[in-house]
N, C-alpha and C positions, 0 to 999 in steps of 0.2 A: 787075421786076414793076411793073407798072402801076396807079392807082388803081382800085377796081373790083374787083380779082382778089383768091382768097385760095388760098394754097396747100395741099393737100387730098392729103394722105401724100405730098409730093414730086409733086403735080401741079398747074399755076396755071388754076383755073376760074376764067370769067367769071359774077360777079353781076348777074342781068338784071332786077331790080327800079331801076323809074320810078313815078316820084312824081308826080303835077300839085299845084299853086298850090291851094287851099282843100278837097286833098280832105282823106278824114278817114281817119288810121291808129292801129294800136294801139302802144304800145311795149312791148316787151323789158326786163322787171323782174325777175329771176329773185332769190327769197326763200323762203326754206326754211324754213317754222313745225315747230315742234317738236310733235309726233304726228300731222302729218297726213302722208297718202302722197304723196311726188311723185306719182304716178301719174295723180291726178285732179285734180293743181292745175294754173291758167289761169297760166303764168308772164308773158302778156301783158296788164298790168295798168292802164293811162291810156287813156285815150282822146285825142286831138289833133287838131289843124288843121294840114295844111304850112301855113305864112305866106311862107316863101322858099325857092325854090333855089339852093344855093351852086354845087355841079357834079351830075356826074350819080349822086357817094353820098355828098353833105352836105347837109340840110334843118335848115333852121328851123322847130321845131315850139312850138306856142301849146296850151295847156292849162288849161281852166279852175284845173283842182286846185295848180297848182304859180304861186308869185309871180312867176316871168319866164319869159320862153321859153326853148328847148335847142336846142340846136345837136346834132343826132346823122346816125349814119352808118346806110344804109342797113338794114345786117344787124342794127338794132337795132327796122326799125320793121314793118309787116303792115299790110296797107290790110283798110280794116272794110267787110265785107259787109252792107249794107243790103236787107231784104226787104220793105219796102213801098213 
């Protein structure tokens, strides 16, 4: 299996999420408060800067809210739709 792929009931799909250099994505924070419904909670929770790309599914992400940057893997990050 190759970087990139993840296996999906005994079958290896390709992850086609791309990243560019200063755009801006969400992360993947999943936390579970006690009485509220999963159903209508946001589990992606930071907002960030890619700062670097390692390959094509490890990035260096910058975040105001947190003391250093992350190093994460793809299937952990969502790029933020901007509407203005």
């Amino acid at each position: 299996m190759m970087l990139g792929q993840r296996p999906v009931n005994g079958i290896t799909v390709r992850l086609n999420k791309s990243f560019d250099v200063g755009q801006m994505v969400r992360v993947y924070y999943p936390q579970q408060y006690r009485g509220r419904t999963p159903k209508w909670q946001s589990y992606y929770s930071t907002v960030g800067t890619v700062v670097e790309k390692f390959n094509d599914d490890t990035y260096l992400v910058q975040s105001k809210s947190w003391k250093s940057h992350k190093i994460l893997h793809c299937d952990k990050l969502k790029s933020v739709q901007e509407f203005w």
